[in-house]
C-alpha positions as CSV (number, residue, x, y, z in Angstrom):
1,X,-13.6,26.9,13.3
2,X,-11.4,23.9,14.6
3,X,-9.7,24.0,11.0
4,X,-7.9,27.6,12.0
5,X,-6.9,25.8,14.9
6,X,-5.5,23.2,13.6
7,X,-3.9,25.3,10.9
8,X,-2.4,27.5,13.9
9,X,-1.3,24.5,15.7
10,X,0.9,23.2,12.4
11,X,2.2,26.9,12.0
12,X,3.1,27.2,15.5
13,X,4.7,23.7,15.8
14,X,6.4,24.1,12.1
15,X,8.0,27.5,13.5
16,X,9.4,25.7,16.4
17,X,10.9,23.2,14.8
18,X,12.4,25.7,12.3
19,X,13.8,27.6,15.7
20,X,14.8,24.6,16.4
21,X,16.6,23.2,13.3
22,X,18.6,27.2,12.9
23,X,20.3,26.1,17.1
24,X,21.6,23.3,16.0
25,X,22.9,25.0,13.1
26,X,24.8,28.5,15.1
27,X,25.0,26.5,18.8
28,X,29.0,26.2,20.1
29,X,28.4,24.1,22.8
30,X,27.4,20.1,21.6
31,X,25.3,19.9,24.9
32,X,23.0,22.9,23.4
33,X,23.1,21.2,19.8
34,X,21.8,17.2,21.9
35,X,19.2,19.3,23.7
36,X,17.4,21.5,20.7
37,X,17.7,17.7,18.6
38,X,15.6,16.2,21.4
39,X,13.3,19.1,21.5
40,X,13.2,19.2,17.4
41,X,11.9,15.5,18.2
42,X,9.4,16.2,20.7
43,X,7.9,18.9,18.2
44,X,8.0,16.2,15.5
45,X,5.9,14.0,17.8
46,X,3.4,16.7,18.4
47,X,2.9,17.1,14.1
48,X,2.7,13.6,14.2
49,X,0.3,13.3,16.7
50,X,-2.0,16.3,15.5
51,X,-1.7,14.7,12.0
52,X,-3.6,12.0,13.3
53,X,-6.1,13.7,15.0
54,X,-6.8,16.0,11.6
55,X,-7.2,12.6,10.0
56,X,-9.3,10.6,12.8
57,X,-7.0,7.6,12.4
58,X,-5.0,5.7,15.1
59,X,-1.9,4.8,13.0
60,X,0.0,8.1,13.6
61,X,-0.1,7.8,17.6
62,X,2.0,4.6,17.2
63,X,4.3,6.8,14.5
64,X,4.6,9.0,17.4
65,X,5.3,6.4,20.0
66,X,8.5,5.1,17.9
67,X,9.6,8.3,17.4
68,X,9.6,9.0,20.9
69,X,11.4,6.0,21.8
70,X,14.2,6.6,19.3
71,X,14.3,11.0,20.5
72,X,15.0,9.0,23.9
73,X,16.9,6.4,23.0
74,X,19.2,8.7,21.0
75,X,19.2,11.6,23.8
76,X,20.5,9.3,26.2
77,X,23.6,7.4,23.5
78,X,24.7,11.2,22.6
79,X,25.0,11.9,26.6
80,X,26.5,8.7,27.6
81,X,29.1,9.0,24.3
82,X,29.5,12.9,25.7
83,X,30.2,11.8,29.2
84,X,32.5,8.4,29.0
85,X,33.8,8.2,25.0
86,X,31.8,5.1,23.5
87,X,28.2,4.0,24.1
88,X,28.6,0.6,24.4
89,X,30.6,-0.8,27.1
């Protein structure tokens, strides 16, 4: 039974980063485009993580702990180029 769940899960989260993927493709504005990139990440993250627990093994929850620091990292250099021109000052 928890192999139609995790099935659902992957469906679920592979649609939303498909829904996610077709903003960034037909958004206007940039500031919609940054936000469906960081929540394409954060859906990345939660394959990752739900990889791991299919597979029992510990190695993907660090995978998903460097992806979110780069979702962030990068979130927060596309805001700051956005707001003042450059990233570093």
């Amino acid at each position: 039974m928890i192999e139609y769940a995790y099935a659902f899960a992957f469906a679920c989260f592979a649609v939303a980063i498909l829904l996610n993927l077709w903003k960034i493709l037909t958004a206007t504005e940039i500031t919609d485009r940054i936000l469906a990139l960081d929540t394409m990440f954060i859906n990345a993250i939660a394959l990752v993580v739900l990889f791991g627990v299919l597979l029992g093994t510990e190695i993907f929850f660090e995978a998903a702990l460097i992806m979110a620091m780069l979702g962030f990292i990068s979130t927060v250099a596309y805001a700051r180029f956005l707001l003042r021109g450059n990233i570093i000052e």
